[in-house]
Structure formats: structure tokens, C-alpha cells
C-alpha positions, -999 to 999 in steps of 0.1 A, spaced: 117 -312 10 99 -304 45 97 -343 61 60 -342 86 49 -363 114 15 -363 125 -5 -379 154 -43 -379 157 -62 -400 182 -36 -399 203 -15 -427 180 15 -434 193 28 -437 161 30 -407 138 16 -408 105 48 -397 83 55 -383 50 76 -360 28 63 -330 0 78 -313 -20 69 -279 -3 49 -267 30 16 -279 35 -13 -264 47 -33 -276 77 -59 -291 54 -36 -308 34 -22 -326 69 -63 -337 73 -66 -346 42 -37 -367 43 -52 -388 74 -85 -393 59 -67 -410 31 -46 -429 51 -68 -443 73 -94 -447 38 -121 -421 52 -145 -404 36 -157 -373 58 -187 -365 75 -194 -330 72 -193 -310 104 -224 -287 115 -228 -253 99 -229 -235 65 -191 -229 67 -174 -256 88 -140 -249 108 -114 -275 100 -112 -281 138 -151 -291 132 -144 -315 108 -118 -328 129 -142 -333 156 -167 -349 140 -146 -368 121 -134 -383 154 -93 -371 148 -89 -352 177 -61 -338 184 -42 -333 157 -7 -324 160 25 -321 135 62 -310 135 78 -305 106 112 -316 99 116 -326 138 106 -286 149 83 -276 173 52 -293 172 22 -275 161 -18 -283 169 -45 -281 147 -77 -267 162 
């Protein structure tokens, strides 16, 4: 059971959670917008990057580890 911490806006406190498997990158965004009771705004463009929705979401940067290893950044 893979235990994540995330930080976006440069929070000093991580958001944290457990699941019962990996996650994917849009599951960790989708995970903030609940938490912080956000409904996105869609980023420019037919096919929007996840990094773009993070920008215009204003989340930037977004960074995990899971279960305390090496943190990762999602762009």
C-alpha cells in the first residue's frame, strides 16, 4: 500500500495519502483539486498537457515521493 506526499504552491505541508496501488500523475492532480474543493479551469489548446492544467490551475510545482523515495516533479 504505496503511502504519497505531495506539495504544490510550494506548501510546506505535504498533502498525504495512502492507495491501494501506484497512482498515476493525474490521479496525484486530481487528488489536490479535491482537496483543496477545486473545480478546474481548462488549460489552452485542443489537447491540454497536465503540466498546462497545472499552470493554469495555479498548482505549480507539483512534486511527490512515494513511500519516503526520491521525490519526483510533475511538469
Amino acid at each position: 500500500m504505496p503511502f504519497y506526499k505531495v506539495w504544490y504552491r510550494n506548501n510546506p505541508q505535504p498533502l498525504e495519502f495512502s492507495s491501494a496501488g501506484r497512482v498515476r500523475d493525474e490521479e496525484i492532480v486530481e487528488r489536490i483539486f479535491q482537496h483543496e474543493s477545486i473545480t478546474p479551469v481548462a488549460a489552452a489548446g485542443d489537447a491540454p498537457t497536465l503540466g498546462a492544467l497545472i499552470e493554469a490551475n495555479g498548482l505549480a510545482p507539483v512534486r511527490y515521493a512515494e513511500d519516503e523515495g526520491e521525490p519526483y516533479t510533475i511538469e
